[in-house]
PDB file with one MODEL, atoms N, CA, C and O in Angstrom:
MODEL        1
ATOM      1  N   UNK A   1     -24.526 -15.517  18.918  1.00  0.00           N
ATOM      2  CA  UNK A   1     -23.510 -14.661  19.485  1.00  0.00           C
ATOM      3  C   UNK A   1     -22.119 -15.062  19.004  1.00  0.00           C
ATOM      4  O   UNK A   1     -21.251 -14.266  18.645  1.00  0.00           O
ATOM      5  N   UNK A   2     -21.982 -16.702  19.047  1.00  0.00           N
ATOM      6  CA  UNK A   2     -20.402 -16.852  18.570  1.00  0.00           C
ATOM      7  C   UNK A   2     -20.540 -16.350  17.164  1.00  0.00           C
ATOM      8  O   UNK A   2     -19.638 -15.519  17.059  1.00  0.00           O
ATOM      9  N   UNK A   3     -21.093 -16.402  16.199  1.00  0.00           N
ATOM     10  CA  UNK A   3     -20.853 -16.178  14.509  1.00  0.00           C
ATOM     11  C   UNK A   3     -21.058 -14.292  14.573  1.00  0.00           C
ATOM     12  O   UNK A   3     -21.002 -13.687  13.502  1.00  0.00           O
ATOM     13  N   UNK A   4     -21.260 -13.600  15.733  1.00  0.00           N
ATOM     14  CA  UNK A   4     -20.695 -12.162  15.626  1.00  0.00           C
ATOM     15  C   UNK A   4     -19.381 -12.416  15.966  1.00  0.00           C
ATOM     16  O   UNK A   4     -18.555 -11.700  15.401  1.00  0.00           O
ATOM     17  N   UNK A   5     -19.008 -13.164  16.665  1.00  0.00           N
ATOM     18  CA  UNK A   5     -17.310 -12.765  17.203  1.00  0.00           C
ATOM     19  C   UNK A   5     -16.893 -12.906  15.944  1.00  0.00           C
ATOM     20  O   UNK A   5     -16.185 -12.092  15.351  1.00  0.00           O
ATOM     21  N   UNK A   6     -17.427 -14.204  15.386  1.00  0.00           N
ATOM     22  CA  UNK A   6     -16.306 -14.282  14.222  1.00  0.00           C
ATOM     23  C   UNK A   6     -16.668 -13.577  13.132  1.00  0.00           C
ATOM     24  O   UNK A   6     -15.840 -13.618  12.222  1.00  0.00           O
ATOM     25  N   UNK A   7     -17.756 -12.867  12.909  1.00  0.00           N
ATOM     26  CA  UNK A   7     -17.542 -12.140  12.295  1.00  0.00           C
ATOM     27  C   UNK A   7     -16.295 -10.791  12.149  1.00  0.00           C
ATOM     28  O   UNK A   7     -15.446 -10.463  11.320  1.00  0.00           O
ATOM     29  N   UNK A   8     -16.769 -10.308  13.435  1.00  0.00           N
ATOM     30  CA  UNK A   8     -16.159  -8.902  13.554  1.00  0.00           C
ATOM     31  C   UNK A   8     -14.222  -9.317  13.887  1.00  0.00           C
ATOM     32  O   UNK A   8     -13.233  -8.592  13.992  1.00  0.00           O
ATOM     33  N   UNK A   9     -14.479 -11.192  13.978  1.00  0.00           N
ATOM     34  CA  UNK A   9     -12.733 -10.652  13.940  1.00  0.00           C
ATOM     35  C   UNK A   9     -12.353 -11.178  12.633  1.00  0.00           C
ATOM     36  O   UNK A   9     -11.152 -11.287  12.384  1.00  0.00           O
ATOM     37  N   UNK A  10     -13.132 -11.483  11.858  1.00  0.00           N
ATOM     38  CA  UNK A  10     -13.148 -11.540  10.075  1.00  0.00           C
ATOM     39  C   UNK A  10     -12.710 -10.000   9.956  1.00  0.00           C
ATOM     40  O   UNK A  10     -11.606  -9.697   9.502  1.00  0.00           O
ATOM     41  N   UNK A  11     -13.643  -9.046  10.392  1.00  0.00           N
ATOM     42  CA  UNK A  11     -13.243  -7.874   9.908  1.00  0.00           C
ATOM     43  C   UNK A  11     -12.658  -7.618  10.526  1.00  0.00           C
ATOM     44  O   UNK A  11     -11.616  -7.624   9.869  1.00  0.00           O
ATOM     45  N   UNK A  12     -12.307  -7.214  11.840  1.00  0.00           N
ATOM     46  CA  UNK A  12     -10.544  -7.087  11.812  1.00  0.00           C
ATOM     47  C   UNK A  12      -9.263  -7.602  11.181  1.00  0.00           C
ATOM     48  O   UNK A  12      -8.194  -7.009  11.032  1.00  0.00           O
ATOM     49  N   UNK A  13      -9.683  -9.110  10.768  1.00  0.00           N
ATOM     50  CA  UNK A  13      -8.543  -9.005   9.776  1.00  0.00           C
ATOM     51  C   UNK A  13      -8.397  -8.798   8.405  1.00  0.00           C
ATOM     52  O   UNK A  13      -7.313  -9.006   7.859  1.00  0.00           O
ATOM     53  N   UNK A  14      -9.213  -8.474   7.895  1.00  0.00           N
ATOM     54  CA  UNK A  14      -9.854  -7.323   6.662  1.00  0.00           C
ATOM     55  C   UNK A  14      -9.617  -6.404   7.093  1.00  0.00           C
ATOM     56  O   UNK A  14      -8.600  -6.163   6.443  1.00  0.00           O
ATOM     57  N   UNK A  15      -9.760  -5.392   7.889  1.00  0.00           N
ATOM     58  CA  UNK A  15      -9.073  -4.131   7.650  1.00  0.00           C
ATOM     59  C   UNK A  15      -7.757  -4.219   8.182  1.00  0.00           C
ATOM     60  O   UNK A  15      -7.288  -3.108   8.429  1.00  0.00           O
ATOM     61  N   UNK A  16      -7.215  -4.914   8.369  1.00  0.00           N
ATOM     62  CA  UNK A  16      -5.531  -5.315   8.665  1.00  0.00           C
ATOM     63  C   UNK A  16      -4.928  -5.002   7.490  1.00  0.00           C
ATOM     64  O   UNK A  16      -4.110  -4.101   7.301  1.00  0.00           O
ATOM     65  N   UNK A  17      -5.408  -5.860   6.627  1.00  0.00           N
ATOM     66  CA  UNK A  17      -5.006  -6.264   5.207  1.00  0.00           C
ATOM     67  C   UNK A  17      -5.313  -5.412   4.591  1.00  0.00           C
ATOM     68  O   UNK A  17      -4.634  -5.166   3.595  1.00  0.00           O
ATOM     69  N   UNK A  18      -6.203  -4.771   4.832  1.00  0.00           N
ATOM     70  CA  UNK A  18      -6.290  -3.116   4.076  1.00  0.00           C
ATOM     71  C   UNK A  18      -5.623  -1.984   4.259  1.00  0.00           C
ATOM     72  O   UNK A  18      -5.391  -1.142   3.391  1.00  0.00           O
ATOM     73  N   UNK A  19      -5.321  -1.952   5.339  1.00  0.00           N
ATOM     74  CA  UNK A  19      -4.274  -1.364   6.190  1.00  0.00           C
ATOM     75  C   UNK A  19      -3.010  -1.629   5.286  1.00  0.00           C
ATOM     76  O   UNK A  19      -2.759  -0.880   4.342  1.00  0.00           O
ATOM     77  N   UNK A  20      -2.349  -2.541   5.550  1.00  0.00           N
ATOM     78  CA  UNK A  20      -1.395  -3.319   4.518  1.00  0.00           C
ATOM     79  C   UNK A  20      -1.203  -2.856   3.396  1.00  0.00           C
ATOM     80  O   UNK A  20      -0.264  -2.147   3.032  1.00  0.00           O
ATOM     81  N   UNK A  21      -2.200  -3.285   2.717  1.00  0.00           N
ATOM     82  CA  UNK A  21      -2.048  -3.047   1.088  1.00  0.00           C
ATOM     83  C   UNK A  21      -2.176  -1.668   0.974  1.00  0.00           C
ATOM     84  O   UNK A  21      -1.402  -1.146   0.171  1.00  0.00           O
ATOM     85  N   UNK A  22      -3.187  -0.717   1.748  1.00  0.00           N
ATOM     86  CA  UNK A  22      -2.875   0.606   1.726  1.00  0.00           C
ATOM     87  C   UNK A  22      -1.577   1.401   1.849  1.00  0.00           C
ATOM     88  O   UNK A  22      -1.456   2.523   1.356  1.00  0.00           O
ATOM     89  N   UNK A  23      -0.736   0.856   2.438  1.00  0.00           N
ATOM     90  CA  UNK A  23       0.711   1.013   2.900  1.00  0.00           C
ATOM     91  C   UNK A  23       1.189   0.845   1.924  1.00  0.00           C
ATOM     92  O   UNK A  23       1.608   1.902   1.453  1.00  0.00           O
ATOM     93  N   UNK A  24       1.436  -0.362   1.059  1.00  0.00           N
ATOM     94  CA  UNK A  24       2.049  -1.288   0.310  1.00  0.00           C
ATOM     95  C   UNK A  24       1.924  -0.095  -1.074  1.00  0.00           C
ATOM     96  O   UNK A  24       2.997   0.313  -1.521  1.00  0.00           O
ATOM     97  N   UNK A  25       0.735   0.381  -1.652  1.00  0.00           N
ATOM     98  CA  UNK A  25       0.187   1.047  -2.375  1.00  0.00           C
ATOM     99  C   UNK A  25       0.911   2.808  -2.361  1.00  0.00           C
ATOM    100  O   UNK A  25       1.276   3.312  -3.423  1.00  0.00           O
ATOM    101  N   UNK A  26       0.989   3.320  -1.464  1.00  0.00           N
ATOM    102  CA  UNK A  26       1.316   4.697  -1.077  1.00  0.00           C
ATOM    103  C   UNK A  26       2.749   4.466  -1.188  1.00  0.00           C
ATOM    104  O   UNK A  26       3.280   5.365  -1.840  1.00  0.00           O
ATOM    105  N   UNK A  27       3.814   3.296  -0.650  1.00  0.00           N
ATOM    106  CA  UNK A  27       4.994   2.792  -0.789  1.00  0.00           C
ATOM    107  C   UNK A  27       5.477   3.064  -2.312  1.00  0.00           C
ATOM    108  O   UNK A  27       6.437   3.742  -2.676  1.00  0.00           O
ATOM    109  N   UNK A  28       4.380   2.217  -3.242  1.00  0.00           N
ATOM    110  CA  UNK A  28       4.454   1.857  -4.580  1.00  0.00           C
ATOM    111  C   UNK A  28       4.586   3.235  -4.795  1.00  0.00           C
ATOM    112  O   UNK A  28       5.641   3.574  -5.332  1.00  0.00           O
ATOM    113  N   UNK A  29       3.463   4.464  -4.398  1.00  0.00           N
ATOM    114  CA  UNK A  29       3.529   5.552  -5.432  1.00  0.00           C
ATOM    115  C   UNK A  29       4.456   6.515  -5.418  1.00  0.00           C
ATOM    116  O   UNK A  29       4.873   7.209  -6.345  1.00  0.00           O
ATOM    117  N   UNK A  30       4.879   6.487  -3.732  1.00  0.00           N
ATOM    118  CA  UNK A  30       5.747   7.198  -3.631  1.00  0.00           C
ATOM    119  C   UNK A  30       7.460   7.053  -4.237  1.00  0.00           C
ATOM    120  O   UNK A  30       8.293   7.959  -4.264  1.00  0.00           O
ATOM    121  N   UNK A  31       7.605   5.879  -4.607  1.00  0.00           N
ATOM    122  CA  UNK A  31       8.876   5.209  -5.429  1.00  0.00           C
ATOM    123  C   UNK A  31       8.834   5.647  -6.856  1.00  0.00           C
ATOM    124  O   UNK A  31       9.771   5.937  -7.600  1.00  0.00           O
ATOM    125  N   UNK A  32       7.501   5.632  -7.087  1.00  0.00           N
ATOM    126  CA  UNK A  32       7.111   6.139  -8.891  1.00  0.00           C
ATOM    127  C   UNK A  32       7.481   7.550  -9.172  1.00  0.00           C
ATOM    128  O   UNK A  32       8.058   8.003 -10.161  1.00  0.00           O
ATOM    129  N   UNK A  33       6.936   8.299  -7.868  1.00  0.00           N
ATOM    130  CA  UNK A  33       7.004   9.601  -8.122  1.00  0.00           C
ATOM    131  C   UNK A  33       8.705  10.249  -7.742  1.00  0.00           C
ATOM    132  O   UNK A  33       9.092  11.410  -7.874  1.00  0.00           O
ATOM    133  N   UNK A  34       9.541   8.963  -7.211  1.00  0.00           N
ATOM    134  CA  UNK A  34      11.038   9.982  -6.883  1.00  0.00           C
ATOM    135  C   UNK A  34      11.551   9.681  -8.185  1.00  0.00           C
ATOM    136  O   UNK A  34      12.216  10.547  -8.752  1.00  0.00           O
ATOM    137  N   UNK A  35      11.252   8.111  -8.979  1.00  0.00           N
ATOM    138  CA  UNK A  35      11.499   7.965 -10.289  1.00  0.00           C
ATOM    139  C   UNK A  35      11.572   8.978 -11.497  1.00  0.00           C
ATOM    140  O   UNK A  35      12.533   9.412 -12.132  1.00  0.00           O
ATOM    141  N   UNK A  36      10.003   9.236 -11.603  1.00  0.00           N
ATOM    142  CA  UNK A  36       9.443  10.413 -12.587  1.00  0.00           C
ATOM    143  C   UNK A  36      10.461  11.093 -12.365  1.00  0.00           C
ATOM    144  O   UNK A  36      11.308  11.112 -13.258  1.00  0.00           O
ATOM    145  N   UNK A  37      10.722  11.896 -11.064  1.00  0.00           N
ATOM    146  CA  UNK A  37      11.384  13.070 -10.259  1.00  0.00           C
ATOM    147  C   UNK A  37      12.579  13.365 -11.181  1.00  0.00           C
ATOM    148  O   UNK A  37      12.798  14.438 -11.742  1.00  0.00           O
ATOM    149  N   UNK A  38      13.492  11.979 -11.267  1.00  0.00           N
ATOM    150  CA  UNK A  38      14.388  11.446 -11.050  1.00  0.00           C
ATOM    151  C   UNK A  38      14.772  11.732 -12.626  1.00  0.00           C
ATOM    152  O   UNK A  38      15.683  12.476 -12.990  1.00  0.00           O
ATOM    153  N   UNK A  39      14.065  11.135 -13.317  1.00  0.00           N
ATOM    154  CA  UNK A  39      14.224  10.368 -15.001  1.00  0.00           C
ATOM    155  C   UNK A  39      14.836  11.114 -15.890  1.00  0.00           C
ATOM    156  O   UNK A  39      15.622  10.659 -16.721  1.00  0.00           O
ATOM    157  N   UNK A  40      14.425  12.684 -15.747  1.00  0.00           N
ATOM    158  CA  UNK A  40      15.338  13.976 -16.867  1.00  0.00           C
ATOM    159  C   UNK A  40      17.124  13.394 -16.193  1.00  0.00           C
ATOM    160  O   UNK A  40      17.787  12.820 -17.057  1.00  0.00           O
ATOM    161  N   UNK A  41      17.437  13.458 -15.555  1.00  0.00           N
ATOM    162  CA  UNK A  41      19.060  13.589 -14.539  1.00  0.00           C
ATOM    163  C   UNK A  41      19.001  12.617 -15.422  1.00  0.00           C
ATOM    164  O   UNK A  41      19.275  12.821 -16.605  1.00  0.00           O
ATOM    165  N   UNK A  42      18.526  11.084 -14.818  1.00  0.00           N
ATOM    166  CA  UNK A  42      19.094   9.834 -15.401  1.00  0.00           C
ATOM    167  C   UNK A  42      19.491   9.553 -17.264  1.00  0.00           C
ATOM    168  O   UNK A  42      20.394   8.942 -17.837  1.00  0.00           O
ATOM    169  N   UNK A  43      18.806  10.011 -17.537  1.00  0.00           N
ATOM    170  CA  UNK A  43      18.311  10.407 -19.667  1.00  0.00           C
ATOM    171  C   UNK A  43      19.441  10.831 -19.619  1.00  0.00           C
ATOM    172  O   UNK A  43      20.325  10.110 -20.083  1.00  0.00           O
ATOM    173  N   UNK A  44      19.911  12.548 -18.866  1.00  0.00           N
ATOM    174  CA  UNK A  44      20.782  13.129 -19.256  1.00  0.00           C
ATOM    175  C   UNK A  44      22.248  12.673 -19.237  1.00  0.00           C
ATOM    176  O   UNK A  44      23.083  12.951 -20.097  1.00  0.00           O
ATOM    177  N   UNK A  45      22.473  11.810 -17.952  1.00  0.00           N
ATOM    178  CA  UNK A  45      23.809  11.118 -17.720  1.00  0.00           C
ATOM    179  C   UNK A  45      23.515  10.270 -18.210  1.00  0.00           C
ATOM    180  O   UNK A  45      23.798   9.396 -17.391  1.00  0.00           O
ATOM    181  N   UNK A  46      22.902   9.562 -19.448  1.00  0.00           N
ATOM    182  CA  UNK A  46      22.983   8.261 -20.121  1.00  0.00           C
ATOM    183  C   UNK A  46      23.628   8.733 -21.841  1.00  0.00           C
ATOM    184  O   UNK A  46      23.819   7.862 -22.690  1.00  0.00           O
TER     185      UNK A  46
ENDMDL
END
């Protein structure tokens, strides 16, 4: 019974961290994509 607890709070903190990096990830793409967005303007005022 104790090596389920610790299991399942292994996986709670595995999907924490997935949680996380999922965030972390969508963060990343969404910065890429105002970039792209962005890049003709920037070219042009350079």
């Amino acid at each position: 019974m104790t090596g389920d607890l610790v299991v399942a709070l292994h996986n709670m903190d595995l999907e924490k961290e997935r949680d996380f990096m999922r965030q972390q990830l969508q963060e990343s793409a969404r910065q890429m994509r105002t970039l792209l967005a962005n890049l003709p303007g920037m070219a042009y005022r350079c």
